[in-house]
C-alpha positions, 0 to 999 in steps of 0.5 A: 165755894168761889167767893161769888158763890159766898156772896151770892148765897149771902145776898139771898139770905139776907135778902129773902131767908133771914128776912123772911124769918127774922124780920128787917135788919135794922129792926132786928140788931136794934132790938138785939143792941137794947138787950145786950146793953141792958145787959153789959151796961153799955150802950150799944147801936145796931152797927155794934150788933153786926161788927159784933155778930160778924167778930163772932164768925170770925172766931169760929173761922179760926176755929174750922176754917173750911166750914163756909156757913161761917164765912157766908154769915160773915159776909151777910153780918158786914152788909147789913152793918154797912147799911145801917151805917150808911142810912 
């Protein structure tokens, strides 16, 4: 896959796909960053949850690089934290 095709695929799933199914991102790694602070003990924002989401990509890139689920998520998990950084 080029990666236009990665970021175009991104841009659909997070624009329509996961949007459609999880709700606005915002909302969405808000949410999530309350749970996993109640449970580490630590507060976390929801630019945390995207870094965060995206890290958990990238240690599955090393694990099989040549699956593209993996690096069109990490994409997407970098736009929606850039966003909401830049709100």
């Amino acid at each position: 896959m080029t990666r236009s095709k990665i970021l175009s695929t991104a841009r659909s799933y997070i624009t329509r796909d996961r949007q459609a199914d999880h709700g606005d991102a915002e909302d969405n790694f808000s949410r999530i960053a309350g749970y996993w602070s109640l449970h580490t003990g630590t507060t976390l924002t929801s630019t945390d949850v995207a870094v965060m989401m995206a890290l958990l990509k990238v240690a599955r890139i090393k694990q099989n690089p040549q699956h593209v689920d993996n690096w069109v998520d990490g994409a997407g998990y970098f736009a929606c934290g850039g966003e909401i950084a830049n709100k």
